[in-house]
Backbone as numpy.savetxt, mean C-alpha at the origin, in Angstrom:
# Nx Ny Nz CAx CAy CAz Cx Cy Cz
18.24 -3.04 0.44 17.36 -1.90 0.53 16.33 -2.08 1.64
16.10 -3.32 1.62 14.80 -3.79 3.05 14.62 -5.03 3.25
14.39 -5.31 4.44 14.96 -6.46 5.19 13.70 -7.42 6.33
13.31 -7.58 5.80 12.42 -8.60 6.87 12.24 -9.55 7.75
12.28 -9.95 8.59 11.71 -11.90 9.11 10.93 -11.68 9.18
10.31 -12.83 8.98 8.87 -13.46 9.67 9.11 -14.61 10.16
8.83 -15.36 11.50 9.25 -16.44 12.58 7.22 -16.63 12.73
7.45 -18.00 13.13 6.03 -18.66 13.87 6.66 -19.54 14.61
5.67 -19.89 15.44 6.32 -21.11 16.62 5.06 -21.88 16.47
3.76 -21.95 16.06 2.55 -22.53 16.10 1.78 -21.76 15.18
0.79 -22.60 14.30 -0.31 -21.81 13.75 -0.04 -20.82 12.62
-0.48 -19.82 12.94 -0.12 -19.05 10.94 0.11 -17.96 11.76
0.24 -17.42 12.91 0.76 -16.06 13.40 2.15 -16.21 12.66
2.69 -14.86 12.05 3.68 -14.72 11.83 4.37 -13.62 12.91
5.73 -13.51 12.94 6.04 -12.31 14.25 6.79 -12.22 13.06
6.76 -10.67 12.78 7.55 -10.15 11.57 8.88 -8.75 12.37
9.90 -8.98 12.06 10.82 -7.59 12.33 11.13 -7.05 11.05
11.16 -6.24 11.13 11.39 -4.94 10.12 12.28 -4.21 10.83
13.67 -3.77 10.80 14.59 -2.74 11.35 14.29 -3.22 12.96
14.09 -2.09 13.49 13.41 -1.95 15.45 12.14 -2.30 15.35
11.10 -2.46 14.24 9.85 -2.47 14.66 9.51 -4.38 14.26
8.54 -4.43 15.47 7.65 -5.59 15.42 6.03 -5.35 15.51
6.03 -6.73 14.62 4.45 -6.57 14.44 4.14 -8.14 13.96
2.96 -8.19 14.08 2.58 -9.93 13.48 1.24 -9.95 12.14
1.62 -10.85 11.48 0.88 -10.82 10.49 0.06 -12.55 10.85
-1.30 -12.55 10.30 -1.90 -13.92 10.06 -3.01 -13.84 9.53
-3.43 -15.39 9.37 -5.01 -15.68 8.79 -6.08 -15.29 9.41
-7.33 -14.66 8.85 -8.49 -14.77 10.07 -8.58 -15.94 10.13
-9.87 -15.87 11.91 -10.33 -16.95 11.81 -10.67 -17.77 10.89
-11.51 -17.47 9.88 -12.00 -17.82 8.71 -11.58 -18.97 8.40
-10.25 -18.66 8.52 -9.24 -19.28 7.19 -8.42 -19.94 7.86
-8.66 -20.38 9.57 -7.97 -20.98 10.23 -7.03 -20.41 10.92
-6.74 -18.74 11.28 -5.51 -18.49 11.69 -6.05 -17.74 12.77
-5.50 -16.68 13.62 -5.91 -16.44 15.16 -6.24 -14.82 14.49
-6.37 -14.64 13.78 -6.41 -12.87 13.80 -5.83 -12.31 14.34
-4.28 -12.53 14.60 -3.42 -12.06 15.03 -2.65 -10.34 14.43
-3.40 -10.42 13.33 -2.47 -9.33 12.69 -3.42 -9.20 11.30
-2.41 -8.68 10.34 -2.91 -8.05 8.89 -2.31 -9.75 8.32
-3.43 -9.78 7.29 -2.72 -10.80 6.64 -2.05 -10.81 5.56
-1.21 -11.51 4.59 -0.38 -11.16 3.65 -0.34 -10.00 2.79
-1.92 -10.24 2.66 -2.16 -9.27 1.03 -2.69 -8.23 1.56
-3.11 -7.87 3.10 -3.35 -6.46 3.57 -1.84 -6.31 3.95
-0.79 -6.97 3.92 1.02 -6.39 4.33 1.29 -5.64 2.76
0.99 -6.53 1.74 1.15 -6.13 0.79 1.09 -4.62 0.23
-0.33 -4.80 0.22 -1.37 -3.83 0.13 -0.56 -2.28 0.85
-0.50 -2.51 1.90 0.10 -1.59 3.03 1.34 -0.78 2.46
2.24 -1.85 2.22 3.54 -1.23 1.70 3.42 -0.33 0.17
2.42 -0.88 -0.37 1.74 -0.01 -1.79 1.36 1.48 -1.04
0.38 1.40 -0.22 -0.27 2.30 -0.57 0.54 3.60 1.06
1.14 3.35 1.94 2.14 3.63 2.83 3.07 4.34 2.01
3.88 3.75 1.12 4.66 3.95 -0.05 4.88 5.24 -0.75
2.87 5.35 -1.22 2.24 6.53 -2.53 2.13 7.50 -1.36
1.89 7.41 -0.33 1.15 8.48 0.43 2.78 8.94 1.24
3.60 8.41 1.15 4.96 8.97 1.78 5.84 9.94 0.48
5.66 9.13 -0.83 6.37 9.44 -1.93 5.60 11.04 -2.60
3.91 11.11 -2.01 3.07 11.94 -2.98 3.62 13.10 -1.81
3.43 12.97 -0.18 4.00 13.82 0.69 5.68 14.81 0.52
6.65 13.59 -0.25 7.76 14.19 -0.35 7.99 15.37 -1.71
7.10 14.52 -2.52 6.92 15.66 -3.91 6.93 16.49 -3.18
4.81 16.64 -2.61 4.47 18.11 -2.30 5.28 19.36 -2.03
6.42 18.45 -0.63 7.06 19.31 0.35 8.12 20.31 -0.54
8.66 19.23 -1.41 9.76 19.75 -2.66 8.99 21.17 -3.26
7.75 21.07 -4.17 6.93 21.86 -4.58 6.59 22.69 -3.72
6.39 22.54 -2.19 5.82 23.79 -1.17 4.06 23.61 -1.79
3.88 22.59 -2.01 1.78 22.16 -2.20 1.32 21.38 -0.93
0.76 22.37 -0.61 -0.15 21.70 0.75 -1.28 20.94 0.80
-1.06 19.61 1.16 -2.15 18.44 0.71 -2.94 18.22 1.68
-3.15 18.35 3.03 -4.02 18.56 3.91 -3.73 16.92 4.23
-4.92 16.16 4.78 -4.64 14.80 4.97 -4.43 14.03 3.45
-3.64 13.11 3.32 -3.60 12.15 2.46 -4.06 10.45 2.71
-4.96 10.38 2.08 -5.65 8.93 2.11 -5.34 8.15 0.60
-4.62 6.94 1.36 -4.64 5.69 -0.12 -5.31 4.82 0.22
-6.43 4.19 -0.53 -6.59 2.70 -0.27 -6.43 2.01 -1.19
-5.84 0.92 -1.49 -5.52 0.07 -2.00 -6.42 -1.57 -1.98
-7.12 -1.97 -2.84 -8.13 -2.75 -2.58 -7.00 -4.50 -3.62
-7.26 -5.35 -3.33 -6.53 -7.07 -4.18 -7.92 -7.28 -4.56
-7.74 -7.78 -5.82 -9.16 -8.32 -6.38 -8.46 -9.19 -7.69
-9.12 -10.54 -7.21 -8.74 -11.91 -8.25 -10.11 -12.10 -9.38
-10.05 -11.31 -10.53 -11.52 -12.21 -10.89 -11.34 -13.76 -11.46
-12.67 -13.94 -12.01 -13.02 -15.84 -12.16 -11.71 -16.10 -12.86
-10.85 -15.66 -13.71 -9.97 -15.81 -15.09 -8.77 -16.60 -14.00
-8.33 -15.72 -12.65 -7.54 -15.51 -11.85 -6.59 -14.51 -12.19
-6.67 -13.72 -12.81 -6.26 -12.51 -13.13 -6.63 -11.48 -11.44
-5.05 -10.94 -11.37 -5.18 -10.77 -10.39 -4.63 -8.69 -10.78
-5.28 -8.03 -9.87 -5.29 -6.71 -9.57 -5.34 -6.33 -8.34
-4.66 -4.84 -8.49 -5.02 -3.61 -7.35 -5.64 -2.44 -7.80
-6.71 -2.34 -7.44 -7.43 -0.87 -7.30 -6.87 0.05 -6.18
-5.93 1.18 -6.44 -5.95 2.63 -5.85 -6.53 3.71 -5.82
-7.23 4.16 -4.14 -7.74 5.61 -4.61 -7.09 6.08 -3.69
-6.86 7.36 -4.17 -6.09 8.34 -3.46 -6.89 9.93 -3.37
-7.00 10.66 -2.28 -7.83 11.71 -1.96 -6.34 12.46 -1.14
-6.78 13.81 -1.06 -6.17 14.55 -0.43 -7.11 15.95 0.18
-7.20 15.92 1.07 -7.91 17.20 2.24 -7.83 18.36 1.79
-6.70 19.05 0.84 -6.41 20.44 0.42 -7.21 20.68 -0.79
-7.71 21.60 -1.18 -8.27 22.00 -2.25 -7.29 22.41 -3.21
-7.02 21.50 -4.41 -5.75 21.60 -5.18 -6.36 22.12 -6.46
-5.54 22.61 -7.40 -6.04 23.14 -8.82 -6.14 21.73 -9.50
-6.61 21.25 -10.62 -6.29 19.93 -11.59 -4.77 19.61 -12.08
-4.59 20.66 -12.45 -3.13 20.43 -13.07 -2.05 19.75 -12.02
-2.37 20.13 -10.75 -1.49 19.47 -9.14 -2.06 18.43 -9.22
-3.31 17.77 -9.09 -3.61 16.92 -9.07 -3.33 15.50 -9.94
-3.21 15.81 -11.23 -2.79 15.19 -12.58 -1.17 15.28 -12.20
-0.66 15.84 -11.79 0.80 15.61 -11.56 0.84 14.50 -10.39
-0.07 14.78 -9.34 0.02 14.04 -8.05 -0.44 12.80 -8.95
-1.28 12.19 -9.14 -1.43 10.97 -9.78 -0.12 10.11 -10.82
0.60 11.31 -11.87 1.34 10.78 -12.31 2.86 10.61 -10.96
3.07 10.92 -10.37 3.85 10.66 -9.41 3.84 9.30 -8.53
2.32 9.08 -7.98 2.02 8.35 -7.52 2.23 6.83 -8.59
1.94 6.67 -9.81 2.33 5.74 -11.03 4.19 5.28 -10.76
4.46 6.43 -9.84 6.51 6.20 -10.21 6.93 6.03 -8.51
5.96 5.46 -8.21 6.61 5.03 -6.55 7.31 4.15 -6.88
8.45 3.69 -5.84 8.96 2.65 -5.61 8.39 1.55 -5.78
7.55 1.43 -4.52 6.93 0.09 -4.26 5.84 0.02 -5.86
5.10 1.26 -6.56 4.32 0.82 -6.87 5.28 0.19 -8.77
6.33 0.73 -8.90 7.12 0.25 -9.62 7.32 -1.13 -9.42
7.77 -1.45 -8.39 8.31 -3.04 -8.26 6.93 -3.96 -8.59
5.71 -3.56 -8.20 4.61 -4.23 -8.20 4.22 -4.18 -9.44
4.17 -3.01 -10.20 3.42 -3.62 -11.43 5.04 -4.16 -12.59
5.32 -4.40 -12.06 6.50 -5.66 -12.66 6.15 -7.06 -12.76
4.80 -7.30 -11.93 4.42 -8.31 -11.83 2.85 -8.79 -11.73
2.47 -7.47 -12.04 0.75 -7.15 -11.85 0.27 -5.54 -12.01
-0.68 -5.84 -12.99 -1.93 -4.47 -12.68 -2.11 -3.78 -11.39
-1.64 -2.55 -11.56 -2.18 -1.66 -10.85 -3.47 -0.54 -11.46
-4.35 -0.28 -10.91 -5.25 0.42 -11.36 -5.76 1.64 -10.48
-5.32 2.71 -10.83 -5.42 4.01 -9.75 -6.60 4.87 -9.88
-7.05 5.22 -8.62 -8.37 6.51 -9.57 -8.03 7.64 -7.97
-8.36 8.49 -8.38 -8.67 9.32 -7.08 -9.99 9.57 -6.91
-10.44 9.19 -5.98 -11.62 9.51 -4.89 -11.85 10.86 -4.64
Protein backbone atom coordinates (compact mmCIF):
# COMPACT_ATOMS: atom_id res chain seq x y z
CA UNK A 1 0.00 0.00 0.00
CA UNK A 2 3.16 2.43 0.76
CA UNK A 3 6.56 2.24 0.40
CA UNK A 4 9.43 4.15 1.79
CA UNK A 5 13.45 4.44 2.18
CA UNK A 6 15.22 6.28 4.25
CA UNK A 7 19.31 6.15 3.38
CA UNK A 8 22.06 8.38 5.50
CA UNK A 9 25.64 8.47 4.56
CA UNK A 10 26.71 10.58 7.86
CA UNK A 11 24.93 11.97 10.88
CA UNK A 12 21.04 11.60 11.42
CA UNK A 13 20.01 13.31 7.99
CA UNK A 14 17.83 10.83 6.62
CA UNK A 15 17.15 11.14 2.53
CA UNK A 16 13.75 9.56 2.42
CA UNK A 17 11.92 8.42 -1.20
CA UNK A 18 8.44 8.00 -1.24
CA UNK A 19 7.18 6.99 -4.99
CA UNK A 20 9.02 10.19 -7.27
CA UNK A 21 9.20 12.37 -4.30
CA UNK A 22 12.31 13.18 -2.09
CA UNK A 23 12.73 14.80 0.96
CA UNK A 24 15.00 14.43 4.20
CA UNK A 25 14.07 13.96 7.59
CA UNK A 26 16.50 14.65 10.92
CA UNK A 27 17.36 15.75 14.45
CA UNK A 28 17.60 19.44 15.40
CA UNK A 29 20.50 20.82 16.34
CA UNK A 30 19.49 20.28 19.79
CA UNK A 31 19.61 16.81 19.67
CA UNK A 32 22.68 16.58 17.61
CA UNK A 33 21.37 16.38 14.06
CA UNK A 34 21.77 19.18 11.17
CA UNK A 35 18.12 20.38 10.85
CA UNK A 36 18.00 18.96 7.83
CA UNK A 37 14.36 18.22 7.61
CA UNK A 38 11.13 17.27 9.83
CA UNK A 39 12.02 14.93 12.35
CA UNK A 40 10.42 11.53 12.99
CA UNK A 41 7.47 12.43 15.02
CA UNK A 42 6.75 15.72 12.90
CA UNK A 43 6.87 12.71 9.65
CA UNK A 44 4.58 11.02 11.76
CA UNK A 45 2.50 13.60 12.80
CA UNK A 46 2.29 14.76 9.02
CA UNK A 47 1.01 11.59 7.58
CA UNK A 48 -1.91 11.82 10.48
CA UNK A 49 -2.94 14.90 9.95
CA UNK A 50 -2.17 15.19 5.65
CA UNK A 51 -4.28 11.99 5.83
CA UNK A 52 -7.66 13.73 7.87
CA UNK A 53 -7.43 16.79 5.78
CA UNK A 54 -7.28 14.68 2.31
CA UNK A 55 -9.92 12.00 3.65
CA UNK A 56 -12.35 15.07 5.33
CA UNK A 57 -11.77 16.87 1.55
CA UNK A 58 -12.91 13.61 -0.27
CA UNK A 59 -16.13 13.16 1.95
CA UNK A 60 -17.02 16.82 1.38
CA UNK A 61 -16.60 16.57 -2.48
CA UNK A 62 -18.89 13.21 -2.38
CA UNK A 63 -21.54 15.36 -0.26
CA UNK A 64 -21.04 18.63 -2.61
CA UNK A 65 -20.07 20.62 1.28
CA UNK A 66 -17.85 23.35 0.75
CA UNK A 67 -15.11 23.55 3.41
CA UNK A 68 -13.21 26.58 2.44
CA UNK A 69 -9.52 26.04 3.73
CA UNK A 70 -8.92 22.96 5.86
CA UNK A 71 -6.39 23.07 8.74
CA UNK A 72 -5.14 19.90 10.95
CA UNK A 73 -2.69 20.13 13.54
CA UNK A 74 -1.64 17.40 15.11
CA UNK A 75 0.46 18.00 18.33
CA UNK A 76 2.90 14.24 20.22
CA UNK A 77 2.79 14.72 23.83
CA UNK A 78 4.58 12.04 26.32
CA UNK A 79 3.44 12.81 29.91
CA UNK A 80 5.72 11.89 33.23
CA UNK A 81 3.80 8.13 33.23
CA UNK A 82 5.30 7.92 29.46
CA UNK A 83 2.04 7.53 28.22
CA UNK A 84 2.17 8.71 25.01
CA UNK A 85 -0.61 10.84 22.82
CA UNK A 86 -1.83 12.95 19.87
CA UNK A 87 -3.87 15.97 20.18
CA UNK A 88 -5.94 16.94 16.82
CA UNK A 89 -7.51 20.13 15.86
CA UNK A 90 -9.15 20.51 12.91
CA UNK A 91 -10.88 23.96 11.58
CA UNK A 92 -12.38 24.55 8.33
CA UNK A 93 -12.85 28.26 6.54
CA UNK A 94 -16.63 27.54 5.42
CA UNK A 95 -19.34 28.35 7.66
CA UNK A 96 -20.89 24.82 8.17
CA UNK A 97 -24.25 23.93 10.08
CA UNK A 98 -23.26 21.50 13.41
CA UNK A 99 -24.74 18.54 12.20
CA UNK A 100 -21.76 18.74 9.01
CA UNK A 101 -19.52 19.39 11.37
CA UNK A 102 -20.23 16.37 13.89
CA UNK A 103 -20.20 14.24 10.81
CA UNK A 104 -16.83 15.88 9.67
CA UNK A 105 -15.27 14.94 13.01
CA UNK A 106 -16.77 11.49 13.01
CA UNK A 107 -15.13 10.87 9.60
CA UNK A 108 -12.04 12.26 10.49
CA UNK A 109 -12.01 9.27 13.71
CA UNK A 110 -12.16 6.61 10.36
CA UNK A 111 -9.08 7.80 8.40
CA UNK A 112 -6.75 5.45 7.33
CA UNK A 113 -3.77 6.63 8.81
CA UNK A 114 -5.72 7.72 11.83
CA UNK A 115 -7.05 3.99 12.12
CA UNK A 116 -3.67 2.37 11.89
CA UNK A 117 -2.44 4.80 14.68
CA UNK A 118 -4.76 4.43 17.27
CA UNK A 119 -4.02 0.62 17.02
CA UNK A 120 -1.26 1.55 18.91
CA UNK A 121 -1.98 4.86 20.72
CA UNK A 122 -4.46 7.65 21.79
CA UNK A 123 -5.64 9.86 19.55
CA UNK A 124 -7.42 12.85 20.92
CA UNK A 125 -9.38 15.22 18.45
CA UNK A 126 -11.10 18.62 19.11
CA UNK A 127 -11.89 21.19 16.47
CA UNK A 128 -10.58 24.60 16.80
Amino acid sequence: MATVIARSETGYTQLIEARTHRFASDEPVSMGGADQGANPYELLLAGLASCTGITLRMYAQRKEWELGAVTVKAHFFRDDSGAEFVQREISVGASMPDEQLRRLMEIAEKTPVTKTVKRSMQIDTKWI
